[in-house]
ZAMARNU-110559 format. One record per residue (C-alpha): x, y, z; residue in one letter. Coordinates in pm, whole numbers, plus 50000, padded with zeros to 5 digits. Example, Ala and Ser with C-alpha at 12.3 -4.5 7.8 and 13.67 -1.06 7.14 Angstrom:
REM residues 2
512304955050780A 513674989450714S 
REM end
This chain:
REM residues 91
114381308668075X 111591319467790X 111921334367476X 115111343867304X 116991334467624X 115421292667528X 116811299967178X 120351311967330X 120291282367527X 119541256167291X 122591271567094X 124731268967380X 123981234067454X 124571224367140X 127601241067122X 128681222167425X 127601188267268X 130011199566962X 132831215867103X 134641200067392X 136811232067466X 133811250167434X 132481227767701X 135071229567906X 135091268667934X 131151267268020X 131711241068327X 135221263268433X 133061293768369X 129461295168329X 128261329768375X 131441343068145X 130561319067932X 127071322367837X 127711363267899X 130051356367555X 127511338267385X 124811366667442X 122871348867738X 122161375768040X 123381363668397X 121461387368617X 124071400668873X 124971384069181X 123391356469041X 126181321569084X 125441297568792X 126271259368844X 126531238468513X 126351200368578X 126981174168313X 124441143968343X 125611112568209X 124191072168130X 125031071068503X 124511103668688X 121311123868689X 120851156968810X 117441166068965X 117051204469004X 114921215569267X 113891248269224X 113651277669460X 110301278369604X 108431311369537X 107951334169757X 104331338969688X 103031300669786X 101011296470132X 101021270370282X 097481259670162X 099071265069797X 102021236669937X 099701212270053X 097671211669723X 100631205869573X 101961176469769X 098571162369777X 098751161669390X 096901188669347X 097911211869060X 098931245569139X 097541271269038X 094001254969088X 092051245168813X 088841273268774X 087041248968553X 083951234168682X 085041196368699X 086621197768990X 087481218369385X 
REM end
């Protein structure tokens, strides 16, 4: 999320820190939810909202895009960062 959609968010999860029915409607209902507060759910997109607690972390992997080769993978696994730096300090 960027720009006023960061801003919407922030408010919502601070909301949800505040407001424990509030809370309760955005893990019951997340896309009606943040729809009400203003944030835009593209459509036919499913929206999962997971609480982490002291014990439980959640580790999002993110959908890989559709415009990385294979080359662009390895880099990335190797530790290279992607994109490439185009300074002159290193490949």
């Amino acid at each position: 999320m960027s720009g006023n959609t960061d801003k919407a968010y922030g408010r919502v999860v601070a909301k949800a820190w505040a407001d424990a029915a509030f809370k309760a409607r955005l893990l019951a209902d997340p896309a009606g939810t943040l729809a009400a507060e203003g944030v835009v759910v593209p459509p036919g997109v499913r929206l999962t909202v997971i609480e982490d607690t002291d014990t439980v972390q959640t580790l999002v992997l993110p959908a890989r895009p559709a415009d990385l080769t294979d080359e662009d993978m390895a880099g990335i696994a190797g530790g290279t960062p992607w994109p490439r730096c185009m300074c002159l300090c290193g490949p």
